[in-house]
Structure formats: C-alpha cells, structure tokens
C-alpha positions as CSV (number, residue, x, y, z in Angstrom):
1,X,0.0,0.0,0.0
2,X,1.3,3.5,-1.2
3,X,2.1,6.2,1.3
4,X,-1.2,8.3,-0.1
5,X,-3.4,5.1,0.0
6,X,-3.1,4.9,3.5
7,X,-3.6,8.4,3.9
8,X,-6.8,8.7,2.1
9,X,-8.3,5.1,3.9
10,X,-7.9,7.1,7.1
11,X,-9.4,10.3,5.7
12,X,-12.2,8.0,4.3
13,X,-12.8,6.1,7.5
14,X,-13.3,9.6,9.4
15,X,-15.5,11.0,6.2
16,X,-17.5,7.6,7.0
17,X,-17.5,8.2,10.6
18,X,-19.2,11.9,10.4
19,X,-21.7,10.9,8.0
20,X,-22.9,8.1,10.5
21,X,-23.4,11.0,12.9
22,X,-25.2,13.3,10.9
23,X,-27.5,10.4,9.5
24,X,-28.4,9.6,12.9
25,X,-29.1,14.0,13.4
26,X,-31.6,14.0,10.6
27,X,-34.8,14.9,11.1
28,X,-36.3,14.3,7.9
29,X,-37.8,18.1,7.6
30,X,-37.2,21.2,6.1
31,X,-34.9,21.9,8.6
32,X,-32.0,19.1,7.1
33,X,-31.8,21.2,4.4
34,X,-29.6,24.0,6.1
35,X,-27.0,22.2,7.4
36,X,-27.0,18.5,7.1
37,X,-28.2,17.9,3.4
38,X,-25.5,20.0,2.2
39,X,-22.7,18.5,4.4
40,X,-23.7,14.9,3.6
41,X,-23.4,16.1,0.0
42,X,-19.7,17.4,0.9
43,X,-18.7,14.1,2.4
44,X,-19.9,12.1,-0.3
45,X,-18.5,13.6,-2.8
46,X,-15.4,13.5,-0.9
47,X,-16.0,10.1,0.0
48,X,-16.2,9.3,-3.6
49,X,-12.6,11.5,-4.3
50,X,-10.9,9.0,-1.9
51,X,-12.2,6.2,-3.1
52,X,-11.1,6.9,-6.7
53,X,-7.6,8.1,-5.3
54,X,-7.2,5.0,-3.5
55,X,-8.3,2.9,-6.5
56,X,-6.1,5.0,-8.9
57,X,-2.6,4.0,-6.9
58,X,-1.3,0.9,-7.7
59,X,2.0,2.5,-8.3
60,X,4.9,0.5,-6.0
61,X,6.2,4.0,-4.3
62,X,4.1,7.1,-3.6
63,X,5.7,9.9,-2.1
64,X,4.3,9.8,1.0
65,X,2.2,12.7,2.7
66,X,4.7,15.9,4.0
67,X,4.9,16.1,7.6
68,X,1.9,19.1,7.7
69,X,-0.3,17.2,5.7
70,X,0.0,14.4,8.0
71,X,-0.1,16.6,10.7
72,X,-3.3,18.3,9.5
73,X,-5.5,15.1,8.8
74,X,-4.1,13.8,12.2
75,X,-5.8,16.8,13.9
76,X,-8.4,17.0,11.8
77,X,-9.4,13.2,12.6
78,X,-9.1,13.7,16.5
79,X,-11.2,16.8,16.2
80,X,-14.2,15.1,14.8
81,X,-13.6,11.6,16.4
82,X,-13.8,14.2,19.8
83,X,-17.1,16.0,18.1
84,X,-18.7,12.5,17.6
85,X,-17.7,11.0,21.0
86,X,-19.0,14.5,22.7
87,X,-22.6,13.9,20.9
88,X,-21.8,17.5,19.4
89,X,-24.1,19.9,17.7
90,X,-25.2,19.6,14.1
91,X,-23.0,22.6,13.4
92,X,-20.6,21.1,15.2
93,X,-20.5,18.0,13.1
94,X,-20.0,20.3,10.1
95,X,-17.9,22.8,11.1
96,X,-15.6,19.7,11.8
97,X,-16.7,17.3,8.3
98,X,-15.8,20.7,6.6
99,X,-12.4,20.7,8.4
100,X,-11.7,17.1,7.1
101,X,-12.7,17.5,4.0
102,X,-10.2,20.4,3.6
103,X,-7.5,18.6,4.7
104,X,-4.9,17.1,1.9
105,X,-7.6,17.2,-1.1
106,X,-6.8,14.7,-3.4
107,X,-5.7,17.2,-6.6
108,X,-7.6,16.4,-9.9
C-alpha cells in the first residue's frame, strides 16, 4: 500500500464516521436542508474522491504525505472523532466534516 493510500483510507474512515453521525441528526424536515443535506453532499463527494484516489494508486512507491499534511488530517481526525464522542451539535458536526474534508484534497 502506497504512502497516499493509506492516507486517504484514514481520511475515508473519518468522512465515514461523520456521515454516520449526521445520519443519525436527521430529522427528515425542512430543517435538514440548512445544514446537514449540504454537508452529507460534501462528504460524499469526498468520499467518492478517496475512493477513486485509493483505486487510482497501484503505483509501488508514492511519495508519501509531507509532515503538515499528516499533521493536519491527524488533527483534523481527532477533532471530529472528539465531536462525535462529545454527541456534538449539528454545526458542530459540520464545522468539523468541513475541516476534514479540507485537509490534503486529493488534486484532480
């Protein structure tokens, strides 16, 4: 497994993680509209970056991630694993998918 592949399995298992969250936040209203809709949208289309980017490297070496992009995803994976275990706020939730999903974007 490439240095990137593992990366983005990480990033995809915490994408995974706050979609469960804000799944189980929906209230099947109007209301969804404003914040969780459009954040579930985010995440799956992120979901579906990462899995293409995963699929994509069957190269034998892959520069691995820099030490801030490691960093970054690390932090940005204990801030919403902490936002999930803390039963946090719908805006909460996105403030912290939006985070992830801003960390080391897979580049077109």
């Amino acid at each position: 497994m490439a240095g990137f592949t593992s990366l983005y399995q990480n990033k995809l298992d915490a994408v995974h993680d706050l979609t469960l969250a804000l799944l189980a936040r929906r209230t099947m209203t109007a209301d969804d509209d404003v914040v969780i809709n459009p954040t579930l949208t985010a995440l799956d289309n992120e979901a579906e970056a990462l899995d293409a980017a995963i699929d994509a490297d069957n190269t034998p070496v892959l520069q691995g991630p820099t030490p801030a992009d490691a960093t970054a995803l690390q932090n940005a994976i204990h801030a919403a694993e902490d936002v999930i275990a803390q039963n946090g706020s719908v805006n909460a939730l996105a403030n912290a998918a939006a985070v992830l999903i801003g960390t080391v974007r897979k580049s077109a």
